[in-house]
VEXGU-439858 format. One record per atom (N, C-alpha, C, CB): residue number from 0; residue in three letters; x, y, z. Coordinates in steps of 0.2 Angstrom, whole numbers. Glycine has a CB too. Layout:
REM residues N
    nr   rest       X       Y       Z
   NUM    ALA       X       Y       Z
...
This chain:
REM residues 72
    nr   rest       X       Y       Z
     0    UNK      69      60     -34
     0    UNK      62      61     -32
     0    UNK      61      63     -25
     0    UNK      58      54     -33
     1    UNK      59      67     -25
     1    UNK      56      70     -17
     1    UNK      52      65     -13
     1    UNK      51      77     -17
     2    UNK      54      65      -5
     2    UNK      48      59      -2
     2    UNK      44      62      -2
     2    UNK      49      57       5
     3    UNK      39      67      -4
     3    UNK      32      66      -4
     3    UNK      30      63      -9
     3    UNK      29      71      -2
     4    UNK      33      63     -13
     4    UNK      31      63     -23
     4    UNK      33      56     -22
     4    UNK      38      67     -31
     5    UNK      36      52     -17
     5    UNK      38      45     -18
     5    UNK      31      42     -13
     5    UNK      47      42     -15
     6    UNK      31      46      -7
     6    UNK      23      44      -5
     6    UNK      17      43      -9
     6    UNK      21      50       0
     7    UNK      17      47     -10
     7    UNK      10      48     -16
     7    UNK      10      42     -21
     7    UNK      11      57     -20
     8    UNK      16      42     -26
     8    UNK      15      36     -30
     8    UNK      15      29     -26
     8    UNK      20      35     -34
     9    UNK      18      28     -20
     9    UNK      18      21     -18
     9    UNK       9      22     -16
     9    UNK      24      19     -12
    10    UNK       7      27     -12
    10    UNK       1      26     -11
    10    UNK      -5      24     -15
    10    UNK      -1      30      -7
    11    UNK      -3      28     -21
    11    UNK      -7      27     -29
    11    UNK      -7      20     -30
    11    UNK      -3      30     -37
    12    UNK       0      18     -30
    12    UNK       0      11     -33
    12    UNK      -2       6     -28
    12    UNK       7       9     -36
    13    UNK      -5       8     -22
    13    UNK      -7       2     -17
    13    UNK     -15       1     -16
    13    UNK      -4       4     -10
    14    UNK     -17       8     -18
    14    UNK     -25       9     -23
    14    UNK     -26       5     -25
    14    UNK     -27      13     -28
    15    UNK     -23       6     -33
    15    UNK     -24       6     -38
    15    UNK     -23      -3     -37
    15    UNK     -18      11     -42
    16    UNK     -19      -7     -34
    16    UNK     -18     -14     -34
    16    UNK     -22     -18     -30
    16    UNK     -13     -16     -32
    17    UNK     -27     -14     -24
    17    UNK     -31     -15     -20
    17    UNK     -36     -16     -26
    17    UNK     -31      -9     -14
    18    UNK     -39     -11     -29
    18    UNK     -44     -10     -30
    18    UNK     -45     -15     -38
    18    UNK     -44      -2     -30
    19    UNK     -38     -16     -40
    19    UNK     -38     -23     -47
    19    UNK     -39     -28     -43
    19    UNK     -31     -24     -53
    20    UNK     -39     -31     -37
    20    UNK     -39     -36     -34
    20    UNK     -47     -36     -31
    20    UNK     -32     -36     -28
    21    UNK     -50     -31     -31
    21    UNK     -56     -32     -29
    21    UNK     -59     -34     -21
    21    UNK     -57     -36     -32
    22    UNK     -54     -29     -19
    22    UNK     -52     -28     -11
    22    UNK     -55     -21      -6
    22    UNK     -44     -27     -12
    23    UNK     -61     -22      -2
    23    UNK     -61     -16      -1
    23    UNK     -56     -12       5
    23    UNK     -68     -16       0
    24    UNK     -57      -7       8
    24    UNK     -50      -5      13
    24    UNK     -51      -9      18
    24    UNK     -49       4      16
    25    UNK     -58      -9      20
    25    UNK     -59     -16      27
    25    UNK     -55     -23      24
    25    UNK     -69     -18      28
    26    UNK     -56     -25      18
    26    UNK     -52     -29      16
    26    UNK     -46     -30      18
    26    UNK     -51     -30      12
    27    UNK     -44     -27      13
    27    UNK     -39     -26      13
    27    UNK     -33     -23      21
    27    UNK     -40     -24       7
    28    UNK     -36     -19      25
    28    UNK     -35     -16      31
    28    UNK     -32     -25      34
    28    UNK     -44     -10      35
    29    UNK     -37     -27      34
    29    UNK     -39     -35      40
    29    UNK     -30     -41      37
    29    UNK     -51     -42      35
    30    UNK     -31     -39      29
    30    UNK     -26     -44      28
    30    UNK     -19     -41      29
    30    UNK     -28     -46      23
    31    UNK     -19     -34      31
    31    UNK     -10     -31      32
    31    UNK     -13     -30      40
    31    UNK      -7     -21      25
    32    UNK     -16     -31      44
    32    UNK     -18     -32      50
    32    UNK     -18     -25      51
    32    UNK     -13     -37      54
    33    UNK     -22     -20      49
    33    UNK     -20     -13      49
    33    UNK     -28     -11      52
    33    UNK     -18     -10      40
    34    UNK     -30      -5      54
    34    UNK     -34       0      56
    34    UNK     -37       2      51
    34    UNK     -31       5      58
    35    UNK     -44       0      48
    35    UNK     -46       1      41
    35    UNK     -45      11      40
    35    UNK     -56      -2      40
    36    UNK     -44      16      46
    36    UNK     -43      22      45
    36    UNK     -36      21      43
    36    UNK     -44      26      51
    37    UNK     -31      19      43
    37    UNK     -23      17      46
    37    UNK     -21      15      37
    37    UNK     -22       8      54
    38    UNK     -27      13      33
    38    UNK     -26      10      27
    38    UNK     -28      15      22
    38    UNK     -28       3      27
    39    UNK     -35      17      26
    39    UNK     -38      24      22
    39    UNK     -30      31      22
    39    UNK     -46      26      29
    40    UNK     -28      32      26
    40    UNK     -23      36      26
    40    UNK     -17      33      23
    40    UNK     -22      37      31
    41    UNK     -17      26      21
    41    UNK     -10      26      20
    41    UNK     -10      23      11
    41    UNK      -8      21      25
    42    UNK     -17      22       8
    42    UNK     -19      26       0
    42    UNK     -20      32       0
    42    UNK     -25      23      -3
    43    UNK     -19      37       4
    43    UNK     -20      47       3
    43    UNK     -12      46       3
    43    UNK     -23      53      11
    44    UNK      -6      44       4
    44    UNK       0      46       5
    44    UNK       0      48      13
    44    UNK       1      52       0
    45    UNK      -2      51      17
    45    UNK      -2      53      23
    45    UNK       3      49      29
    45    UNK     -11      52      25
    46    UNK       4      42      26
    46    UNK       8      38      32
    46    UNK      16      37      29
    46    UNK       3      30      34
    47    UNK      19      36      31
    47    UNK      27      34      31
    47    UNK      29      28      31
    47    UNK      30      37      35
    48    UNK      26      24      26
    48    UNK      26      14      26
    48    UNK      34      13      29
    48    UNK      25      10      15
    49    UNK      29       9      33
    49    UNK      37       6      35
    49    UNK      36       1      31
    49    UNK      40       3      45
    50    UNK      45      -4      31
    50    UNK      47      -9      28
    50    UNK      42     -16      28
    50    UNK      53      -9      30
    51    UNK      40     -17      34
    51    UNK      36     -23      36
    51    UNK      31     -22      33
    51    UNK      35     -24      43
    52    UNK      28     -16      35
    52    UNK      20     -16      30
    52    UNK      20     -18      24
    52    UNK      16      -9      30
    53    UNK      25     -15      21
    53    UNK      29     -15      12
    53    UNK      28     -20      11
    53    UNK      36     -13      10
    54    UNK      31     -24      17
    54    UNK      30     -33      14
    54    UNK      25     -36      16
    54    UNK      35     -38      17
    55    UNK      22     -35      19
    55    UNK      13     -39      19
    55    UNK      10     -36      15
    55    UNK       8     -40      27
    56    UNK      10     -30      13
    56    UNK       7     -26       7
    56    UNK       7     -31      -1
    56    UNK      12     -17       6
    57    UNK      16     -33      -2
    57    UNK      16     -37      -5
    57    UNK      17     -42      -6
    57    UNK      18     -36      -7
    58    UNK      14     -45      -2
    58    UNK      11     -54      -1
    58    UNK       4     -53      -2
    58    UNK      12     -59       8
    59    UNK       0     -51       0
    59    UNK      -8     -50      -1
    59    UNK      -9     -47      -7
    59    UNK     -11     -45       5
    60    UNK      -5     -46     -11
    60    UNK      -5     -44     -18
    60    UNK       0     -50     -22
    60    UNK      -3     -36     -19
    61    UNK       1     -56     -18
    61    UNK       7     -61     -21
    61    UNK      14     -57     -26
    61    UNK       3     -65     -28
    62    UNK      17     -52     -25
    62    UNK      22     -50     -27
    62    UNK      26     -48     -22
    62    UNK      22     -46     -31
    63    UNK      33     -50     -26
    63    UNK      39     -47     -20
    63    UNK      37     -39     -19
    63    UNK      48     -47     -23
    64    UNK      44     -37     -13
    64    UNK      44     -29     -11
    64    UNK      47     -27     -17
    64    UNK      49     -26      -4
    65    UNK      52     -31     -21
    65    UNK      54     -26     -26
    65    UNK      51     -24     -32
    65    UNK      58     -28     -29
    66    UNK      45     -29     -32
    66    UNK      39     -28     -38
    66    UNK      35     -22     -34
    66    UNK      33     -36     -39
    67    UNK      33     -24     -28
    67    UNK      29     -17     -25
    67    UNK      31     -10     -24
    67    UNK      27     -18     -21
    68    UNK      37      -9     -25
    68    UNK      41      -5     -26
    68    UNK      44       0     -29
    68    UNK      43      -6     -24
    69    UNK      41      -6     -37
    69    UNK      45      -1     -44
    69    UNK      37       3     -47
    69    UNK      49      -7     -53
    70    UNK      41      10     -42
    70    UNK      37      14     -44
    70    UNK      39      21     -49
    70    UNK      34      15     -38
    71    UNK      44      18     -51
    71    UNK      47      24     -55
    71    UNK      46      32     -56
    71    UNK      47      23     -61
């Protein structure tokens, strides 16, 4: 898988969980201690998630990184 094709799904799938959690981007921005633009850009695919973010991404959604990660 190419990194941008791997951007783009991880950013889908961090939508996509935001938004079944019923989370808006300010919400959700506040609880990964993020820039509500910084989160807005980082559901486009636009940002290059580091590891740390990956893991508060996946506490505020209660799963591990490895759960937030299988993005096949």
């Amino acid at each position: 898988m190419k990194e941008s094709e791997i951007m783009m799904k991880m950013a889908g799938r961090i939508k996509k969980l935001r938004e079944e959690h019923g989370l808006s981007q300010q919400e959700f921005a506040a609880k990964i201690d993020y820039e509500k633009s910084n989160a807005s850009r980082m559901e486009s695919g636009k940002v290059n998630f580091r590891l740390l973010t990956l893991a508060k991404v996946a506490k505020v959604f209660n799963m591990t990184l490895s759960e937030l990660m299988d993005i096949k």
